[in-house]
OpenMM code with the backbone's topology and positions (N, CA, C; nanometers):
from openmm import Vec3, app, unit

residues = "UNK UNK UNK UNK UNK UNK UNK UNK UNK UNK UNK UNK UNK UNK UNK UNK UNK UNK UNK UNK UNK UNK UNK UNK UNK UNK UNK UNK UNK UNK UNK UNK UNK UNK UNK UNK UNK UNK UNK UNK UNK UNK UNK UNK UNK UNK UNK UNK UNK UNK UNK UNK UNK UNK UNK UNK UNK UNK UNK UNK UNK UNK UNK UNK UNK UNK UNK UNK UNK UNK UNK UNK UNK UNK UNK UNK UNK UNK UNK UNK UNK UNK UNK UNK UNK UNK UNK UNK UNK UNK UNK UNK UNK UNK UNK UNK UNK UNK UNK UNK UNK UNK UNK UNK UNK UNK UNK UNK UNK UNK UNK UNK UNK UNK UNK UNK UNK UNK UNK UNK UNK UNK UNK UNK UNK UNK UNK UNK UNK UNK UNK UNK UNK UNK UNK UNK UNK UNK UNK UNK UNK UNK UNK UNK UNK UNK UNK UNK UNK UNK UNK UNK UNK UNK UNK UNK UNK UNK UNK UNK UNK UNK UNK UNK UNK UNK UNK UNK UNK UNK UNK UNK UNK UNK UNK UNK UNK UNK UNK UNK UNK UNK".split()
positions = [
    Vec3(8.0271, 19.4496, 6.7834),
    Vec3(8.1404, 19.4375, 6.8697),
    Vec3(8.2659, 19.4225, 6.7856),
    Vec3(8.3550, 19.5007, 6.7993),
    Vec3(8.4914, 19.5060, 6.7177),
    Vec3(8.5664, 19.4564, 6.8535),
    Vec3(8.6707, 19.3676, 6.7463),
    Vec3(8.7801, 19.3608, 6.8264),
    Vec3(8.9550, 19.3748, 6.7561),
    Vec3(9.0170, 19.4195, 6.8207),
    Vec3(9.1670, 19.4609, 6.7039),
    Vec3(9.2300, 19.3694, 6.6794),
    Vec3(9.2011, 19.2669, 6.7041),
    Vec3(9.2701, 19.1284, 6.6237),
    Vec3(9.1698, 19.0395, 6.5181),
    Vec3(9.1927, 19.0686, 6.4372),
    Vec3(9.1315, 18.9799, 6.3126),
    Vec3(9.1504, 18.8284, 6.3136),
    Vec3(9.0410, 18.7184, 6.4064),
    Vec3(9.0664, 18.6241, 6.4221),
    Vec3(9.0669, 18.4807, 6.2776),
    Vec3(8.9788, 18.5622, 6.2106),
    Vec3(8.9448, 18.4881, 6.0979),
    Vec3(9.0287, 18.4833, 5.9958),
    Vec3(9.1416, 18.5394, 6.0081),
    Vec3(9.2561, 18.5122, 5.8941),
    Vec3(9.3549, 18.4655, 5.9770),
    Vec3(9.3454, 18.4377, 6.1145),
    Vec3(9.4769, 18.4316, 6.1782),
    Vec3(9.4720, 18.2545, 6.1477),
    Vec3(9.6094, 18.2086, 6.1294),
    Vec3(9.6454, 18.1091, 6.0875),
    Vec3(9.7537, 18.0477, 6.2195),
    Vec3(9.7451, 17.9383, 6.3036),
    Vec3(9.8168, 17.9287, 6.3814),
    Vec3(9.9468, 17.8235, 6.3165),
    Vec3(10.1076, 17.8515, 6.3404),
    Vec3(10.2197, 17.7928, 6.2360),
    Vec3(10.2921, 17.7531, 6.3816),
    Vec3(10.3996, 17.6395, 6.3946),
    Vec3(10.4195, 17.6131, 6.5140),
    Vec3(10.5799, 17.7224, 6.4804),
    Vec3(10.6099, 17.7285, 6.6123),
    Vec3(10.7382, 17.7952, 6.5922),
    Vec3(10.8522, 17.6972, 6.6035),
    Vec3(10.9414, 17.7714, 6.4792),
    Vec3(11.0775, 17.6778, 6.5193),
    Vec3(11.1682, 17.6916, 6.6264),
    Vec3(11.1812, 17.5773, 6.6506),
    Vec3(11.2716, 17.5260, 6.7611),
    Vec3(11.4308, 17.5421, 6.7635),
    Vec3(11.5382, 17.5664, 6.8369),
    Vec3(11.6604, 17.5604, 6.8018),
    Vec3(11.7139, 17.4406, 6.9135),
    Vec3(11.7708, 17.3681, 6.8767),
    Vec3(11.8245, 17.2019, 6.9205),
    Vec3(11.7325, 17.1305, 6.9622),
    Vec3(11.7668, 17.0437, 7.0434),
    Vec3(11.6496, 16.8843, 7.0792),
    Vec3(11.5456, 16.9496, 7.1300),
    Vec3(11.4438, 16.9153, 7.1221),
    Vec3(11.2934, 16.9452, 7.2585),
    Vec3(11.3806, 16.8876, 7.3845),
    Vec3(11.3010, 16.9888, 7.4353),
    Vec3(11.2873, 16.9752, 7.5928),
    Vec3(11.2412, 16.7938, 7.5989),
    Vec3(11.2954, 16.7835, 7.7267),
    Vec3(11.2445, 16.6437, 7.7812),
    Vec3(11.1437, 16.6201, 7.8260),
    Vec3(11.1094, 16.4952, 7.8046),
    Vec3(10.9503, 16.4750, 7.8229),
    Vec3(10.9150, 16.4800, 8.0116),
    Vec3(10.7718, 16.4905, 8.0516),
    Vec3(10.7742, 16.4170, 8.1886),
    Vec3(10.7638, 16.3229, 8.1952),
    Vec3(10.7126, 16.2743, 8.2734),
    Vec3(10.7510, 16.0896, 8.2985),
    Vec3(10.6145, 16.0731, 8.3814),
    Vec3(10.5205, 16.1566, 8.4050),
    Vec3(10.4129, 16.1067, 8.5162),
    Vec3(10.4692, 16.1327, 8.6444),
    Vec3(10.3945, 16.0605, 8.7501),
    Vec3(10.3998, 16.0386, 8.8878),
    Vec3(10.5119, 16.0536, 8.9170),
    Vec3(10.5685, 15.9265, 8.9017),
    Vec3(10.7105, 15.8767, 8.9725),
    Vec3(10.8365, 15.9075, 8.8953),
    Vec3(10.8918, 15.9926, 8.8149),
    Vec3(10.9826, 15.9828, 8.7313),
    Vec3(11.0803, 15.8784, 8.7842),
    Vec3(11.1497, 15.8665, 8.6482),
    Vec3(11.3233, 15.7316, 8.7023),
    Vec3(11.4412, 15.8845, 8.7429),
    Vec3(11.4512, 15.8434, 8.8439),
    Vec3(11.5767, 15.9035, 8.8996),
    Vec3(11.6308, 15.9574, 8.8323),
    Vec3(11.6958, 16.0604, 8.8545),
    Vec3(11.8425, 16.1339, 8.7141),
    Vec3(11.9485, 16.0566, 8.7220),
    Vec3(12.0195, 16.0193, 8.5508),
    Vec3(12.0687, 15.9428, 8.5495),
    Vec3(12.1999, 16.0315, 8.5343),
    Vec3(12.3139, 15.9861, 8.5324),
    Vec3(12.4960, 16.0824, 8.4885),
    Vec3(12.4955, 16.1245, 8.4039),
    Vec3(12.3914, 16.0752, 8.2754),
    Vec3(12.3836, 16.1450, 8.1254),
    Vec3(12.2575, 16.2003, 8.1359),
    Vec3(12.2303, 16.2929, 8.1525),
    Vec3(12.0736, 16.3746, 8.1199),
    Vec3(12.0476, 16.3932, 7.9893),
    Vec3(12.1686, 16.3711, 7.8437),
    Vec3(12.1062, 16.3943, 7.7301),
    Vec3(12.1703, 16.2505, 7.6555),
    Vec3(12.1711, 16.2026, 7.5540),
    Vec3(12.1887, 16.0775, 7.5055),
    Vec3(12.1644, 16.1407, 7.3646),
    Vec3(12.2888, 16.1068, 7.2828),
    Vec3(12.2709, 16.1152, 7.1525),
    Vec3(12.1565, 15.9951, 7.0961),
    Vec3(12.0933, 16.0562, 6.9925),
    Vec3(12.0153, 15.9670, 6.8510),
    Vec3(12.0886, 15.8236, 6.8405),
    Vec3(12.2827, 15.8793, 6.8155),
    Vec3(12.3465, 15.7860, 6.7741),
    Vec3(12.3651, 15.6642, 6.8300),
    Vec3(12.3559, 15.6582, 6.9553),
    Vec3(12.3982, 15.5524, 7.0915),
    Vec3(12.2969, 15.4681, 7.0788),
    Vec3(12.3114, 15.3345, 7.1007),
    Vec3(12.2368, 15.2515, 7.0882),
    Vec3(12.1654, 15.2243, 7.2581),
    Vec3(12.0342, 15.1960, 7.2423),
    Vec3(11.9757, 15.1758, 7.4063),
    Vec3(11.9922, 15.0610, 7.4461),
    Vec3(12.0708, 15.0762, 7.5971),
    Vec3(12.0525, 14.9517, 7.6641),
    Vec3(11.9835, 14.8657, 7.6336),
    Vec3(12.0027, 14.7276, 7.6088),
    Vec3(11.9109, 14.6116, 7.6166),
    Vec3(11.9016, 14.6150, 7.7841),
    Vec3(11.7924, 14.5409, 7.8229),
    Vec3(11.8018, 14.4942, 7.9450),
    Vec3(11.7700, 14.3465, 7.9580),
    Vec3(11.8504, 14.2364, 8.0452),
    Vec3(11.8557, 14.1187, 8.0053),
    Vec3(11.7100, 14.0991, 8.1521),
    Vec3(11.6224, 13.9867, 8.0945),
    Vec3(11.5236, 13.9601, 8.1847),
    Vec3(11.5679, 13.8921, 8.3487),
    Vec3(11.4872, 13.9172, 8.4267),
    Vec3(11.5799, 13.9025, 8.5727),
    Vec3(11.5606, 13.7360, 8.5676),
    Vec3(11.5850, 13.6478, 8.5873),
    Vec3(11.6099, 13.4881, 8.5614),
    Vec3(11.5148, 13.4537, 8.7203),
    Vec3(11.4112, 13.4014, 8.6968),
    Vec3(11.3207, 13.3385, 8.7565),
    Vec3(11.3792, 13.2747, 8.8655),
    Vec3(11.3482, 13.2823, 8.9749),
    Vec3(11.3389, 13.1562, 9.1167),
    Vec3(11.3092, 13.0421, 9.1207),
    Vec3(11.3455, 12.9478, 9.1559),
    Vec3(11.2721, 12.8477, 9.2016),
    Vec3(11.2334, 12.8372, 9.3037),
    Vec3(11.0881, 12.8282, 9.3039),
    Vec3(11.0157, 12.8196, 9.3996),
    Vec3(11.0603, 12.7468, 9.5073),
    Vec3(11.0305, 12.7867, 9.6456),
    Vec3(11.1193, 12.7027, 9.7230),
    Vec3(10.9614, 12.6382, 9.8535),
    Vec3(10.9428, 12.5116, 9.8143),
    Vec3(10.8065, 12.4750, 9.8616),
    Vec3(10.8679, 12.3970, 10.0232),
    Vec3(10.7305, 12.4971, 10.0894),
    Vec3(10.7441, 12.4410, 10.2368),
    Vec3(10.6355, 12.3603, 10.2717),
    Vec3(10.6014, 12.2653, 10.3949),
    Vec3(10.5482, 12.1843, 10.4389),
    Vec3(10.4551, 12.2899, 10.5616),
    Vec3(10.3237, 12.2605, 10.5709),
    Vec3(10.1992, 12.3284, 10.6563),
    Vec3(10.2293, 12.3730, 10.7901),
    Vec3(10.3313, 12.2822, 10.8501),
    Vec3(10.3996, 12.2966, 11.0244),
    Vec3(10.4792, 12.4384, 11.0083),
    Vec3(10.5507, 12.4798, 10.8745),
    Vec3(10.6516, 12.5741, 10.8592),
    Vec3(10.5885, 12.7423, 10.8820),
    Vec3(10.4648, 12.7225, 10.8737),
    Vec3(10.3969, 12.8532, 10.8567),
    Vec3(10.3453, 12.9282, 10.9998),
    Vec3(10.4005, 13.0266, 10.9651),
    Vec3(10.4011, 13.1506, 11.0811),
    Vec3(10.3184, 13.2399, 11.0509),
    Vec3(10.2315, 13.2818, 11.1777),
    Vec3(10.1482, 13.3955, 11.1454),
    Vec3(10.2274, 13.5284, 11.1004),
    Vec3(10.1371, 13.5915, 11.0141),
    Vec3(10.2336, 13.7081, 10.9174),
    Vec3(10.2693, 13.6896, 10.8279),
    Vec3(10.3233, 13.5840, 10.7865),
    Vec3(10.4116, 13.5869, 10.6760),
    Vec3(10.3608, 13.5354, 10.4839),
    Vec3(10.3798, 13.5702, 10.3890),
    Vec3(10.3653, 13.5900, 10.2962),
    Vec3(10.4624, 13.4947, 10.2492),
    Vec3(10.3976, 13.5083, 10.0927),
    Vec3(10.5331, 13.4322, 9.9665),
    Vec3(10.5318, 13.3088, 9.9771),
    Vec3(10.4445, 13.1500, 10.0615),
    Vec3(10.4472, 13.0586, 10.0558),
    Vec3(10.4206, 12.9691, 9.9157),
    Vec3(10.4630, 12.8416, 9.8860),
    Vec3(10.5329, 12.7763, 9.8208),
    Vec3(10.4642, 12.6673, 9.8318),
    Vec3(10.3377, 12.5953, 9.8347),
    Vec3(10.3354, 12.4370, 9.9034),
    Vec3(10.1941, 12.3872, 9.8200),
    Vec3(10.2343, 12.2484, 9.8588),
    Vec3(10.1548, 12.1502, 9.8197),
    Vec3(10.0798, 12.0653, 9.9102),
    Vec3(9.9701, 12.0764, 9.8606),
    Vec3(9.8875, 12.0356, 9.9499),
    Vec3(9.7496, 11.9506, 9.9136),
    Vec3(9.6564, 11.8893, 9.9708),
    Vec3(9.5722, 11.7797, 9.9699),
    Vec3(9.4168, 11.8111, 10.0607),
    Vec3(9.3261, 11.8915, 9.9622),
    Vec3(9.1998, 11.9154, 10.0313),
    Vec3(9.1104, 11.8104, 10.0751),
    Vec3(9.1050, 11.8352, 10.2252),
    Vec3(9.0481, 11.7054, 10.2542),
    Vec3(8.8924, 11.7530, 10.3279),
    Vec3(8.8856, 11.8704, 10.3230),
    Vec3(8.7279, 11.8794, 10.3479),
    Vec3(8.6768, 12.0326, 10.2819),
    Vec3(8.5765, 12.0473, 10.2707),
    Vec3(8.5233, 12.2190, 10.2295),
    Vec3(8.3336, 12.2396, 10.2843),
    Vec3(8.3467, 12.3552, 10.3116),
    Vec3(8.2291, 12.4095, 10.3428),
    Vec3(8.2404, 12.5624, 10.3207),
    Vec3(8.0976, 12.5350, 10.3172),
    Vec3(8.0224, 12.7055, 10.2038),
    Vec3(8.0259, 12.7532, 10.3507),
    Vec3(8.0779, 12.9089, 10.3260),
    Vec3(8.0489, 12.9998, 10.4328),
    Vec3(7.9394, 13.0801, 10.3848),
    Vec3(7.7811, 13.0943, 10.4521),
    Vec3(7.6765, 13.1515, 10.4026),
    Vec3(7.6953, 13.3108, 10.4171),
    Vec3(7.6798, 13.3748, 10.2926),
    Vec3(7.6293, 13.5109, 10.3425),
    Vec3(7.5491, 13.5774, 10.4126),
    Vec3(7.5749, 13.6560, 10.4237),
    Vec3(7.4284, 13.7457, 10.4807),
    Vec3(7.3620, 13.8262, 10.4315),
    Vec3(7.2330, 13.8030, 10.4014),
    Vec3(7.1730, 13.8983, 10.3403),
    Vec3(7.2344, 14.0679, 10.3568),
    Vec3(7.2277, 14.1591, 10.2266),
    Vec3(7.2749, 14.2910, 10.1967),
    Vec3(7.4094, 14.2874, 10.2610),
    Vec3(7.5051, 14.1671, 10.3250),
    Vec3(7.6641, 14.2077, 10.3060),
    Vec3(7.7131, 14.2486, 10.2374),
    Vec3(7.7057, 14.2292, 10.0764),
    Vec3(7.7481, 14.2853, 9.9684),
    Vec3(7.6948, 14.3886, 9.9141),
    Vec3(7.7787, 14.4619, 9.8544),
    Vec3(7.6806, 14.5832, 9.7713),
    Vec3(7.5502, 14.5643, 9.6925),
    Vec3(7.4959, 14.6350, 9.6185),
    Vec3(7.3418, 14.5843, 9.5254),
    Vec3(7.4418, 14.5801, 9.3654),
    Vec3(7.4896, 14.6750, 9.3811),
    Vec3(7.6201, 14.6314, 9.2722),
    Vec3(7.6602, 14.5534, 9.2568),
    Vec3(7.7085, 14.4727, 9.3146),
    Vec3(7.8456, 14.3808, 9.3124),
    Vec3(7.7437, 14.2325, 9.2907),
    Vec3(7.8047, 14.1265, 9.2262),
    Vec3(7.7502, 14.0379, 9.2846),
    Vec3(7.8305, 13.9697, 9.3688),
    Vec3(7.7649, 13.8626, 9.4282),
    Vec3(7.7709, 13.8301, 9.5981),
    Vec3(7.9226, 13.7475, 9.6133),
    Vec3(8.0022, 13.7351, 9.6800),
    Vec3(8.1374, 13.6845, 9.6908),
    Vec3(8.0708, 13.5508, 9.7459),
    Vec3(8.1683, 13.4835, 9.6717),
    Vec3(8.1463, 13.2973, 9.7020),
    Vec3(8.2545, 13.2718, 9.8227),
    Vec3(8.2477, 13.2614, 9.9110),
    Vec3(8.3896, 13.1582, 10.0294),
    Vec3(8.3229, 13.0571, 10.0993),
    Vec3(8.4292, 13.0054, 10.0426),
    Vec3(8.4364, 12.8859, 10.1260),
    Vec3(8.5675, 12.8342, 10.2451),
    Vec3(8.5583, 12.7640, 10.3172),
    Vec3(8.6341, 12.7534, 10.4025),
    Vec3(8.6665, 12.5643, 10.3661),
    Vec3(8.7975, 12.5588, 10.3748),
    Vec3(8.8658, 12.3897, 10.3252),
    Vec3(8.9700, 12.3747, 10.3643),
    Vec3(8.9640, 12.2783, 10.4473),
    Vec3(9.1047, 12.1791, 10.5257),
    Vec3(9.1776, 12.1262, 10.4178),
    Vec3(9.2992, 12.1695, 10.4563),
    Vec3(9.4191, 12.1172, 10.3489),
    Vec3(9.5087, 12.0913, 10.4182),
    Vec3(9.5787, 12.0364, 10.3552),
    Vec3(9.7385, 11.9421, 10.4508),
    Vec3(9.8377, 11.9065, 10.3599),
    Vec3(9.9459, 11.8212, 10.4445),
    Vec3(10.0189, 11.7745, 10.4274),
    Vec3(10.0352, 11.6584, 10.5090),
    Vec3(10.1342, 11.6225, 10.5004),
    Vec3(10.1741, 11.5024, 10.5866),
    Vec3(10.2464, 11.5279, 10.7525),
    Vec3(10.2137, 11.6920, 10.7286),
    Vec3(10.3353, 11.7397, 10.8788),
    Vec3(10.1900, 11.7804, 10.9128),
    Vec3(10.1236, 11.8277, 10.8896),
    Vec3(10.0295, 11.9651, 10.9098),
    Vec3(9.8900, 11.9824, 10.8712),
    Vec3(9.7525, 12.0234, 10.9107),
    Vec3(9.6762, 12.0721, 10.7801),
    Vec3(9.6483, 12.2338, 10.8293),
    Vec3(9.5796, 12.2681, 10.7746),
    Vec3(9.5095, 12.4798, 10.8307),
    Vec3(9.4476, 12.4873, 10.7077),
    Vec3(9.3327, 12.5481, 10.7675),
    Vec3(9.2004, 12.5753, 10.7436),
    Vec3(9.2426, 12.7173, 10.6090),
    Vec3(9.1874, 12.6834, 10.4924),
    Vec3(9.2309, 12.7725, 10.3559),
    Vec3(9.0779, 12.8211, 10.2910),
    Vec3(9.0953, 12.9616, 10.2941),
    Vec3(8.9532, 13.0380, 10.2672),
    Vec3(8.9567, 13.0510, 10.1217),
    Vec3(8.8609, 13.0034, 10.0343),
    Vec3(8.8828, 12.9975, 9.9261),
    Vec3(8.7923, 13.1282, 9.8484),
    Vec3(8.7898, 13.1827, 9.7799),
    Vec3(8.6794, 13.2703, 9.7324),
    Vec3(8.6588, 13.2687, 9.5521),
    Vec3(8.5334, 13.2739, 9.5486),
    Vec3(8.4626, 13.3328, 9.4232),
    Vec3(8.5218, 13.1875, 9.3437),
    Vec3(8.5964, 13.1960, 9.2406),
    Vec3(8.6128, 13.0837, 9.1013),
    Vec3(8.7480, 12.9980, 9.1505),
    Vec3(8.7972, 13.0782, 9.3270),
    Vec3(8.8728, 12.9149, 9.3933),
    Vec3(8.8148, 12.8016, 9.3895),
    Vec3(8.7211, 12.8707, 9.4811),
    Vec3(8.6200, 12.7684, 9.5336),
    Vec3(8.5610, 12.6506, 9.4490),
    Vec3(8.5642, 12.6909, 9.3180),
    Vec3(8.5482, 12.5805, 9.2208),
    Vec3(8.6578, 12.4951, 9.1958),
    Vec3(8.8269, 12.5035, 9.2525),
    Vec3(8.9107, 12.4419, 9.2548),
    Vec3(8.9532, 12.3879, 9.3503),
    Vec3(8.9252, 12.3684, 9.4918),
    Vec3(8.9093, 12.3460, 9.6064),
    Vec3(8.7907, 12.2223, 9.6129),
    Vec3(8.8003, 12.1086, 9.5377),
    Vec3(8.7023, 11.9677, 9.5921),
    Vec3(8.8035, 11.8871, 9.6778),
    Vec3(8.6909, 11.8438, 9.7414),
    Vec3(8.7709, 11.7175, 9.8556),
    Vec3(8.8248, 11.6176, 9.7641),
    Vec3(8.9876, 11.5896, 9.7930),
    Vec3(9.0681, 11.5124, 9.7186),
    Vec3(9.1551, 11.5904, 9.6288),
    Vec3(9.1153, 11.6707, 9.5755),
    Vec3(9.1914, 11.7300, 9.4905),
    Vec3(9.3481, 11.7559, 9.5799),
    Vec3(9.4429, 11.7523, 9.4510),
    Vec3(9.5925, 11.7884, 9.5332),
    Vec3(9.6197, 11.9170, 9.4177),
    Vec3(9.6832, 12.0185, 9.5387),
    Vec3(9.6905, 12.1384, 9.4720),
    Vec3(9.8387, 12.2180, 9.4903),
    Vec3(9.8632, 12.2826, 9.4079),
    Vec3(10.0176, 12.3798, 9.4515),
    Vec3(9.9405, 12.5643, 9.4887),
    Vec3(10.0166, 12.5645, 9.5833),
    Vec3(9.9212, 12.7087, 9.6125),
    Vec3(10.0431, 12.7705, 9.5758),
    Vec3(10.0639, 12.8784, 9.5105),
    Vec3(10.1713, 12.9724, 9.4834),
    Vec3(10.1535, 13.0987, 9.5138),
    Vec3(10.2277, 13.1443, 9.6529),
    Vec3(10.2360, 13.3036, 9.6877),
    Vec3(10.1565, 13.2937, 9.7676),
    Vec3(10.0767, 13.2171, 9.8402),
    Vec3(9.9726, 13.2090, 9.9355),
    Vec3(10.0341, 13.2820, 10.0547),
    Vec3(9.9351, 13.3607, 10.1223),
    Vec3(9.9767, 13.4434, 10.2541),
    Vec3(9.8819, 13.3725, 10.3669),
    Vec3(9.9494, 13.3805, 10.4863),
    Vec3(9.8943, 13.3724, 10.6124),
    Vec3(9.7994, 13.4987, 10.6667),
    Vec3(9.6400, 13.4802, 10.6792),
    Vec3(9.5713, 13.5929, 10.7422),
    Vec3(9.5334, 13.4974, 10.8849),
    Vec3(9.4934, 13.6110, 10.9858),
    Vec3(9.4330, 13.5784, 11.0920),
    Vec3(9.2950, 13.6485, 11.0921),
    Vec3(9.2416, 13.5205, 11.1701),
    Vec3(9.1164, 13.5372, 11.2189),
    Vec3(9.0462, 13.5325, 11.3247),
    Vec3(9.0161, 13.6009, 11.4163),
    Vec3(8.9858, 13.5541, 11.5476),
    Vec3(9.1002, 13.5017, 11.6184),
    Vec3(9.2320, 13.5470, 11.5563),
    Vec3(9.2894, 13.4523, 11.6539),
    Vec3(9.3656, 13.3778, 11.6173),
    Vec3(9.3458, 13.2962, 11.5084),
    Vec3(9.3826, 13.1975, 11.4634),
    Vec3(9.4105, 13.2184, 11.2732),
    Vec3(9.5094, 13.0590, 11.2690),
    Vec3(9.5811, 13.1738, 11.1219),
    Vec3(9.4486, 13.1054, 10.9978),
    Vec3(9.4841, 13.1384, 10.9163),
    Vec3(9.4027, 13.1420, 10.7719),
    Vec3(9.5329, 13.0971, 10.6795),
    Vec3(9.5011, 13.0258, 10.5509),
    Vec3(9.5989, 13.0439, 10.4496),
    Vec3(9.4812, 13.0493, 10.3699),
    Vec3(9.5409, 13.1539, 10.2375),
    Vec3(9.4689, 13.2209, 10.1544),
    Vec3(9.5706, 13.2638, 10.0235),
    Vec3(9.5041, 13.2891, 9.9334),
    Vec3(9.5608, 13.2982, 9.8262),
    Vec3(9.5272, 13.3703, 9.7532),
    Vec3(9.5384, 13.5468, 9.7500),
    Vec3(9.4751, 13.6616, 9.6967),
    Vec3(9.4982, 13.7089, 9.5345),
    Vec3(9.5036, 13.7863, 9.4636),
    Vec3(9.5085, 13.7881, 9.3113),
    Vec3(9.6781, 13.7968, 9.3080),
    Vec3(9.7231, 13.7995, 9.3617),
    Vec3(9.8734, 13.8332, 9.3145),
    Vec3(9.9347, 13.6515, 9.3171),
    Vec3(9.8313, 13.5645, 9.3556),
    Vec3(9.8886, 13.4376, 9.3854),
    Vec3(9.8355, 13.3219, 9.2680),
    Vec3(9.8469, 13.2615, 9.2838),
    Vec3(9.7792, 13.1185, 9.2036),
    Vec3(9.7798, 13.0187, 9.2657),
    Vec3(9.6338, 12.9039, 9.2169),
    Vec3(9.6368, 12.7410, 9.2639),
    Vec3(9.5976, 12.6790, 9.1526),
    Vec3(9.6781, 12.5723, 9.1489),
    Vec3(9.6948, 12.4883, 9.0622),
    Vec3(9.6746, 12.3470, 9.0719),
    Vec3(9.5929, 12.3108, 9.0191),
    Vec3(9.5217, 12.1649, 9.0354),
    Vec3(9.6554, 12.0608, 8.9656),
    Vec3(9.7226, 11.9750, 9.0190),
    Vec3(9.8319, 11.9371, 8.9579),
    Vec3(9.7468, 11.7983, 9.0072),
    Vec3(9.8558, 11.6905, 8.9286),
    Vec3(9.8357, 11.4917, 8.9310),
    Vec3(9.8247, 11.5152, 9.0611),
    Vec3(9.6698, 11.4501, 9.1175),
    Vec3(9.7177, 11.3611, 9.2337),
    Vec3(9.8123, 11.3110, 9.2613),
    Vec3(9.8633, 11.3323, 9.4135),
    Vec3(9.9521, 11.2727, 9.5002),
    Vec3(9.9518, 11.1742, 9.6551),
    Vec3(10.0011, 11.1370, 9.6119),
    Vec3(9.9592, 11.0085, 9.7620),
    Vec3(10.0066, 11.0590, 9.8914),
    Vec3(9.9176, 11.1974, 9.9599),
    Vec3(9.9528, 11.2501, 10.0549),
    Vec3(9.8488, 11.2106, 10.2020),
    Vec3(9.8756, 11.1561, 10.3288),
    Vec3(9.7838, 11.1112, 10.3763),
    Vec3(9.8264, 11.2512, 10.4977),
    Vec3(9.7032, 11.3200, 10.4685),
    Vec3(9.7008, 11.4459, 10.5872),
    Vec3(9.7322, 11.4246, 10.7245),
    Vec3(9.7796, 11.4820, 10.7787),
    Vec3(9.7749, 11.4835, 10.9318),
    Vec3(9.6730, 11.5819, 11.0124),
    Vec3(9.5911, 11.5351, 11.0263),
    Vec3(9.4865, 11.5809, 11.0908),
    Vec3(9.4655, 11.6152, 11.1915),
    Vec3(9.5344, 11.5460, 11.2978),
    Vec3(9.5568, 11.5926, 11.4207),
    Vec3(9.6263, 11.6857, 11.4292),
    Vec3(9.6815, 11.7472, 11.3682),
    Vec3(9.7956, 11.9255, 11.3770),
    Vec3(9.7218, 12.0122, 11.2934),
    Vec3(9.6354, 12.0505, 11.3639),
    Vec3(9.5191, 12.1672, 11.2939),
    Vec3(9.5655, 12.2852, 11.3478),
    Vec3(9.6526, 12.3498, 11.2339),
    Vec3(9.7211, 12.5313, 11.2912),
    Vec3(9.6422, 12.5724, 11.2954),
    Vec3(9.4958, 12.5991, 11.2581),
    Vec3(9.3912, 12.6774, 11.2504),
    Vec3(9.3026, 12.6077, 11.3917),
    Vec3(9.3452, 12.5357, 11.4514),
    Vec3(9.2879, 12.5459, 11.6283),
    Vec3(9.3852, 12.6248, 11.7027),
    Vec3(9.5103, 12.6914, 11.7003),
    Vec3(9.6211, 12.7571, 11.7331),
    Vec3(9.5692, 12.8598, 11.7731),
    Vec3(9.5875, 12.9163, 11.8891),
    Vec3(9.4947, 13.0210, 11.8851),
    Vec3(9.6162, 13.1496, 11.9196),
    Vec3(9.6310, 13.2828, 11.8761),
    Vec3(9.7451, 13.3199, 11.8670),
    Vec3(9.7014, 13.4683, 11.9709),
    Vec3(9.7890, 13.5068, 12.0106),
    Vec3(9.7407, 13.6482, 12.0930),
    Vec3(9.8102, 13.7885, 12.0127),
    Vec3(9.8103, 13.8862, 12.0132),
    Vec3(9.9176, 13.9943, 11.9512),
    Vec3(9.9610, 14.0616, 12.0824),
    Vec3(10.0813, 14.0842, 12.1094),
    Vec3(10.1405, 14.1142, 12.1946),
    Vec3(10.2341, 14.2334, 12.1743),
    Vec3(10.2218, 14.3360, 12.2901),
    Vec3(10.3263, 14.4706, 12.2779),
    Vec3(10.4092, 14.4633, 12.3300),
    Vec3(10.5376, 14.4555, 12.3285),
    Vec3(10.6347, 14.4533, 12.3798),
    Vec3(10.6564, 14.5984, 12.3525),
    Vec3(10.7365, 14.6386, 12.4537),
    Vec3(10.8147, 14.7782, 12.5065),
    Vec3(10.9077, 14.7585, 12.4941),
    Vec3(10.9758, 14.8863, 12.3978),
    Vec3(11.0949, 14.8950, 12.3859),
    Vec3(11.1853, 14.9505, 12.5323),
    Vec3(11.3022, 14.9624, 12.5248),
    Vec3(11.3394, 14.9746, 12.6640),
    Vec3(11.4817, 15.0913, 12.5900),
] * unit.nanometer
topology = app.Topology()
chain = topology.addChain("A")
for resn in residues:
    res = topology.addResidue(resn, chain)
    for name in ("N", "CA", "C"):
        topology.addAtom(name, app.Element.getBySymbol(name[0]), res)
């Protein structure tokens, strides 16, 4: 089999270029076009100064509304129980998710906080904790506070918090309702 190109001496040389390369892509999402599309070598790059942290702004257990996200609070576990699995709920893969379910409070408030997997090892009766970023889920009805990977709990000094027990948001029983626009 002949072929008219002699591959075995061919030598591949990159070709020269005349001014900057082309611009790179950026992936997925590129950054917007900016007023300068080219930027000399010479120019020095923006620093960018870091965005200056929040202070957390911590609310009390009565404050919490179904829906809402980004909570802030401190609180005082005053009971916990293992929620049992069920056999083959989980994949054969996976191993088995730990939750537990634990009354926490304050002094306004307590609601029922689902703890899962290596929470649950931070969640003992007595312990006083800061939940950071904790969201409100519903269940049946009724709300949940929970604290998913984007959040943290933090076992901080005991505090001399005596729960209010009688204001259980998690007996609240909530309906979802359609309102019509008009």
């Amino acid at each position: 089999m002949a072929s008219n190109t002699n591959n075995d001496n061919f030598q591949h040389r990159p070709r020269q270029r005349n001014g900057p390369p082309p611009p790179r892509r950026q992936g997925r999402n590129p950054p917007p076009p900016s007023s300068s599309t080219r930027t000399s070598q010479n120019q020095p790059q923006q620093q960018t100064t870091p965005q200056a942290k929040r202070k957390p702004v911590f609310v009390k257990v009565d404050q919490l509304k179904p829906g809402t996200s980004g909570h802030t609070l401190t609180v005082k576990v005053v009971d916990q129980n293992s929620v049992p699995q069920k056999p083959g709920a989980a994949s054969s893969h996976l191993r088995p998710a730990r939750i537990s379910e634990c009354l926490v409070g304050d002094e306004t408030a307590c609601i029922l906080f689902t703890a899962r997997n290596d929470q649950v090892d931070l969640m003992k009766p007595g312990a006083t904790v800061n939940l950071r970023n904790a969201k409100i889920d519903m269940f049946k009805g009724s709300m949940r506070l929970a604290v998913d990977k984007w959040g943290r709990i933090e076992v901080t000094e005991p505090v001399d918090i005596t729960v209010k027990e009688d204001n259980n948001l998690s007996l609240v029983e909530y309906e979802l309702v359609n309102v019509a626009e008009e």
